[in-house]
N, C-alpha and C positions, 0 to 999 in steps of 0.2 A: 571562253565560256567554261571549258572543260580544268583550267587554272581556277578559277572560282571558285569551281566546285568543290572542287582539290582542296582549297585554301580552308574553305566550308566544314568540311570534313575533320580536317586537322583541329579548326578551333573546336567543334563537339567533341573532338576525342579531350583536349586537353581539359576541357572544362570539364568534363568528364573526371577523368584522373585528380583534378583540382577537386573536385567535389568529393569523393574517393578519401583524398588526403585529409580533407576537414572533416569528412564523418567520423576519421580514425583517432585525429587528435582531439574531437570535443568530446568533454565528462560525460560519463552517464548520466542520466536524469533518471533521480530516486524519488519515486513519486511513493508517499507512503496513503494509505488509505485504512481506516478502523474499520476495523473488522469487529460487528456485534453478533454474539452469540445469545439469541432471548433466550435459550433451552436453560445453557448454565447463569443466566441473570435471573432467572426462573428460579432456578434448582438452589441457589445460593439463599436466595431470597426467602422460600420455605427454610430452611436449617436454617437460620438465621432469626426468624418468626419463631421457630421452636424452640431455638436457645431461651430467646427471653422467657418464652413461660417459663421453660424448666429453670431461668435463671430467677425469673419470680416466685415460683414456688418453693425455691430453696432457701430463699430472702426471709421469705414472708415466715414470720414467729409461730408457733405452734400454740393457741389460744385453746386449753381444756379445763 
């Protein structure tokens, strides 16, 4: 019983270690994830709006 046991032990430790071994050699997993930021999709979004007018009003002919 107490050889068993024994025996028991030994295989958790190495599976163990084996387990060990392959966490060490497998890649990293690069998990990428987007990142939105509304603030600046906002903030672009206005100056952007604004350009056009002032790019229209620059455009547009001086009728007097």
């Amino acid at each position: 019983m107490q050889g068993q046991l024994d025996e028991a032990h030994a295989t958790i430790i190495q599976e163990k270690e084996e387990a060990k071994l392959a966490i060490e050699q497998a890649p990293p997993v690069i998990k990428e994830v987007p990142v939105v930021d509304n603030t600046k999709l906002e903030l672009l979004k206005n100056q952007n709006d604004e350009l056009e007018v002032t790019s229209d009003t620059v455009q547009r002919p001086n009728i007097t």
